[in-house]
C-alpha positions as protocol buffer text, in pm:
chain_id: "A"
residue {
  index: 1
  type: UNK
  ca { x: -79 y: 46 z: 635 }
}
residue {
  index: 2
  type: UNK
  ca { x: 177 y: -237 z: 769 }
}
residue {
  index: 3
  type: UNK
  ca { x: -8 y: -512 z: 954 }
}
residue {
  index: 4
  type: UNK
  ca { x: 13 y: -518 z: 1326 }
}
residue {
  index: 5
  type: UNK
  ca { x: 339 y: -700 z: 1447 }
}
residue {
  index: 6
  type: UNK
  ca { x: 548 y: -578 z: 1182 }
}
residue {
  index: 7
  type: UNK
  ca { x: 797 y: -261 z: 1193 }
}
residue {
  index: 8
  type: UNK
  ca { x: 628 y: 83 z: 1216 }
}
residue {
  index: 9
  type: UNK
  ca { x: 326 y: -86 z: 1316 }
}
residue {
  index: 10
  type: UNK
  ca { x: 246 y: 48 z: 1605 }
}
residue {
  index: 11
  type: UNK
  ca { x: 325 y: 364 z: 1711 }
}
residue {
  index: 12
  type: UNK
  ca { x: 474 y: 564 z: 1470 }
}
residue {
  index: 13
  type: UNK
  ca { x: 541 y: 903 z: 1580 }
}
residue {
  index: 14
  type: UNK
  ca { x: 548 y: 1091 z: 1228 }
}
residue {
  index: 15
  type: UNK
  ca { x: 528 y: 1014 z: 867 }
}
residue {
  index: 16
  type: UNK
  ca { x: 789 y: 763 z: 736 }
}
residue {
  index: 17
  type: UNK
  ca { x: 895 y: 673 z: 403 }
}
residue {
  index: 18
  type: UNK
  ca { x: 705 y: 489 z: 157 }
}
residue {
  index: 19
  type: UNK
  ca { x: 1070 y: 341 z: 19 }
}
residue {
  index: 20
  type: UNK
  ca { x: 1071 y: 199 z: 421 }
}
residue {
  index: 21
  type: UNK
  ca { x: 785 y: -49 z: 283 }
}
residue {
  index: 22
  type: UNK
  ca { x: 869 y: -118 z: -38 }
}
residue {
  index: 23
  type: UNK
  ca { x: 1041 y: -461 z: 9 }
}
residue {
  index: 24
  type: UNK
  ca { x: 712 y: -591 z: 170 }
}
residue {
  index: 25
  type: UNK
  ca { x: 379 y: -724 z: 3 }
}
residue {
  index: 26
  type: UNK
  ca { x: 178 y: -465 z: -107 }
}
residue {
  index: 27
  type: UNK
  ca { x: -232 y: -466 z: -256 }
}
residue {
  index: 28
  type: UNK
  ca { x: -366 y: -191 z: -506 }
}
residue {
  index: 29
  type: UNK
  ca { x: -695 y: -145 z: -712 }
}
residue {
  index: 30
  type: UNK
  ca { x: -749 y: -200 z: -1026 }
}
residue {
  index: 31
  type: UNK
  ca { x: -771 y: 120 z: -1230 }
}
residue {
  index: 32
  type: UNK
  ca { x: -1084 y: 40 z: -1355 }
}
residue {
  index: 33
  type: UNK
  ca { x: -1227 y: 59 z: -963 }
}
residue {
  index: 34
  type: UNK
  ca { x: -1057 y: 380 z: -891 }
}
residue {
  index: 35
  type: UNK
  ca { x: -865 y: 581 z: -1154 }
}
residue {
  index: 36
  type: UNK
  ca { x: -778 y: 860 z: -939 }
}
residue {
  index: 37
  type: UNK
  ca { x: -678 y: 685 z: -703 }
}
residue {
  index: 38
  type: UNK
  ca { x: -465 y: 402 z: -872 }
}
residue {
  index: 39
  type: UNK
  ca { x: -283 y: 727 z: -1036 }
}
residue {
  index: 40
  type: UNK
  ca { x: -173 y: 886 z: -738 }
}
residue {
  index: 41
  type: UNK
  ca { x: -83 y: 538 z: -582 }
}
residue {
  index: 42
  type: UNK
  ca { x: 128 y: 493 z: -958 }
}
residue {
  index: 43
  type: UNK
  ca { x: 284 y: 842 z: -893 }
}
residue {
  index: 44
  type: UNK
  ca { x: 365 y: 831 z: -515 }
}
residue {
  index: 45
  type: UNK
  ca { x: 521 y: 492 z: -526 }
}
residue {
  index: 46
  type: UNK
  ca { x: 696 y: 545 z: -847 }
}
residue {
  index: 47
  type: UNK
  ca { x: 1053 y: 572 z: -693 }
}
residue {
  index: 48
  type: UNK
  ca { x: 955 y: 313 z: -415 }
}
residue {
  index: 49
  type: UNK
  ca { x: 878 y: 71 z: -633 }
}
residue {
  index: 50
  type: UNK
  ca { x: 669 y: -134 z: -387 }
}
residue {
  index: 51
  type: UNK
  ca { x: 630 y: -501 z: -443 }
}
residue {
  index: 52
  type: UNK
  ca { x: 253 y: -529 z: -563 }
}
residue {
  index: 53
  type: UNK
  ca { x: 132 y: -918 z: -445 }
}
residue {
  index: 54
  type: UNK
  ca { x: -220 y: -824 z: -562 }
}
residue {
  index: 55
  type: UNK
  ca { x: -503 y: -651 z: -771 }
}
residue {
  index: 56
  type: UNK
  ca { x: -822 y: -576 z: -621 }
}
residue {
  index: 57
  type: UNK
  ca { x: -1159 y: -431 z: -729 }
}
residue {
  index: 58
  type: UNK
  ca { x: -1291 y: -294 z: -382 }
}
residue {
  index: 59
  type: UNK
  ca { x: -1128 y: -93 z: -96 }
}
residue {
  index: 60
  type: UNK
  ca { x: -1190 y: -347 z: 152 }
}
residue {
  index: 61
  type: UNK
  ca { x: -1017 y: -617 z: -49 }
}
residue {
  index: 62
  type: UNK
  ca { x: -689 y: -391 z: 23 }
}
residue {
  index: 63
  type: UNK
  ca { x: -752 y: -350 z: 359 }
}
residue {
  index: 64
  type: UNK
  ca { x: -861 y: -698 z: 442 }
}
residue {
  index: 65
  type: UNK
  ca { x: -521 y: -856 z: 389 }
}
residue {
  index: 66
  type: UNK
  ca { x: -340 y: -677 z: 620 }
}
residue {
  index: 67
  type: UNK
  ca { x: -464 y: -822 z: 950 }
}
């Protein structure tokens, strides 16, 4: 999710391109705190390429950062 304030924020009408997002800062688990979900995450984005500023071990730690 894009933190408030920045494009697509706010509003979006329908789904939009994860390759939209990819130039911004993005936070993932760790595999070892998810594996199925750091997978899919590895496979959706693997055209995207997002720009990955952090690790975490908890979902909360990737949600916090995006206030």
């Amino acid at each position: 999710m894009p933190p408030l304030g920045r494009p697509l924020a706010d509003g979006v009408p329908s789904p939009v391109g994860l390759a939209r997002f990819a130039d911004g800062p993005w936070v993932r688990l760790y595999r070892e705190a998810s594996p199925d979900h750091h997978d899919r995450f590895m496979a959706t984005c693997r055209r995207a390429r997002p720009r990955v500023v952090r690790c975490v071990l908890c979902v909360v730690c990737v949600v916090r950062p995006v206030r």
